[in-house]
N, C-alpha and C positions, 0 to 999 in steps of 0.2 A: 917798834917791834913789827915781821912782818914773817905773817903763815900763812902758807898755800897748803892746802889739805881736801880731803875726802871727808871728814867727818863737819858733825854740824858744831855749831857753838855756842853756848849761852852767853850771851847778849848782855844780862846784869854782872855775870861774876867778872866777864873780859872787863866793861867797865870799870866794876869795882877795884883791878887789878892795877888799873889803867893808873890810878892816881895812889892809890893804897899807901899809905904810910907818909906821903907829902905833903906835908899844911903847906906846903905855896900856890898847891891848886887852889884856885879859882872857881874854874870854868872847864866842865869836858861837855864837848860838843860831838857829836854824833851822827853818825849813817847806815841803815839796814836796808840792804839790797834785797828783796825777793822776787824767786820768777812768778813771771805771772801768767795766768791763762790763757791772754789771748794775746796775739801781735798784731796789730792792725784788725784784719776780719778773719784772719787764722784764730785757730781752736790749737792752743800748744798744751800737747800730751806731758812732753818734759823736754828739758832740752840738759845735754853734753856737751859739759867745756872740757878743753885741750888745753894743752900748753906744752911744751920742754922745760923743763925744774931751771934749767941755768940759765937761760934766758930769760924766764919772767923774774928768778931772784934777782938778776942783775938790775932789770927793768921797776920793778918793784922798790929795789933800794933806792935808786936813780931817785924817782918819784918824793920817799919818806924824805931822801938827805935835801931835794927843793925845798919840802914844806919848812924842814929844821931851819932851813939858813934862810927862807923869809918872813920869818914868825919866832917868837919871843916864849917858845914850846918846850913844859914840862916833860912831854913824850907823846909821840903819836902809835898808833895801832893800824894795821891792816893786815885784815885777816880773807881770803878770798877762796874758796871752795872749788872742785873740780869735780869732775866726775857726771855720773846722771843724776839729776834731780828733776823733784817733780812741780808743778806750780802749788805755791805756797812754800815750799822750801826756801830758808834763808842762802844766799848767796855769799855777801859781800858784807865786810863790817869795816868800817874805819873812822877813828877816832883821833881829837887830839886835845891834850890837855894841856892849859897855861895858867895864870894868877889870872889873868884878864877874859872875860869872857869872848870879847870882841876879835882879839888873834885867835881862841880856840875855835869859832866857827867859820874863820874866812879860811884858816888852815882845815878845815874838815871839806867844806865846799872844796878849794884845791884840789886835795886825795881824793874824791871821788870825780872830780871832773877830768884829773889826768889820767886817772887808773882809765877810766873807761873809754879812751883815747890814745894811754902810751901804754898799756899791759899788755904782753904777747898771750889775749886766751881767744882761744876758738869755740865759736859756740854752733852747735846743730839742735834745732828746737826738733820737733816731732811735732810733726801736725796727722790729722788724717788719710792726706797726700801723699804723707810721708815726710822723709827726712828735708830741710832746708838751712844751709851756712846762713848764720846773721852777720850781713852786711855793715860796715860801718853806716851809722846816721851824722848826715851834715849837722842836726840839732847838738849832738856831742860834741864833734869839732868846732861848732860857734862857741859852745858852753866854753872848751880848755881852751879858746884863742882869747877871750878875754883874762885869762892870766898870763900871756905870753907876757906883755912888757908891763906887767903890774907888779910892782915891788915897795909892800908896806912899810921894808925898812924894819929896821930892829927897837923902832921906839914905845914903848910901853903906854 
């Protein structure tokens, strides 16, 4: 399942929803994005993420149907915010749930290392400077190039 929205979202019930009514879950593994105060020696007031709705759903599905087709997954979750926020505000949720614990967190590790790599969002933090576009980081492109040719295969 995957939501792009303005509003926030709680954290326990998306979980709970995650697996709800399935005895073959396992294992739900998890990740909560927040912004944070500072970026380097910057002081971030808040920061504005962008995006176009049909491009990130395209992008975004992209993403969930990888994790589905290399991992052994009851359902995964990603849920990702836009708009202005402040530090401390939750961002980014993604989830996935299997029988085995082991596929549900290497499939969660995945969705967050591609999201933050293959999702088309724009983000301008606020500093006291003022406004500043956040750059892509080589540390996230090293993080999603170790899954480029990794493939667990569908064995349990």
């Amino acid at each position: 399942m995957i939501r792009v929205q303005a509003e926030d979202f709680d954290v326990g019930r998306e979980l709970e929803n995650l697996s709800k009514g399935n005895l073959s879950v396992g294992g739900v593994s998890s990740f909560v994005g927040l912004v944070r105060d500072m970026a380097g020696d910057q002081t971030i007031k808040a920061m504005t993420l962008e995006h176009y709705p049909e491009m990130t759903k395209k992008a975004l599905a992209k993403i969930e149907a990888e994790a589905l087709n290399r991992w052994p997954l009851e359902a995964t979750l990603i849920i990702h915010r836009y708009g202005r926020l402040e530090p401390g505000d939750r961002i980014v949720l993604v989830a996935a749930s299997s029988a085995h614990r082991e596929a549900a967190i290497e499939a969660c590790h995945f969705l967050i290392d591609w999201l933050k790599t293959q999702a088309p969002f724009w983000k301008l933090e606020e500093t006291p400077d003022g406004g500043q576009w956040v750059d892509a980081r080589n540390a996230d492109d090293k993080a999603a190039g170790r899954w480029v040719n990794k493939d667990p295969g569908r064995a349990e």
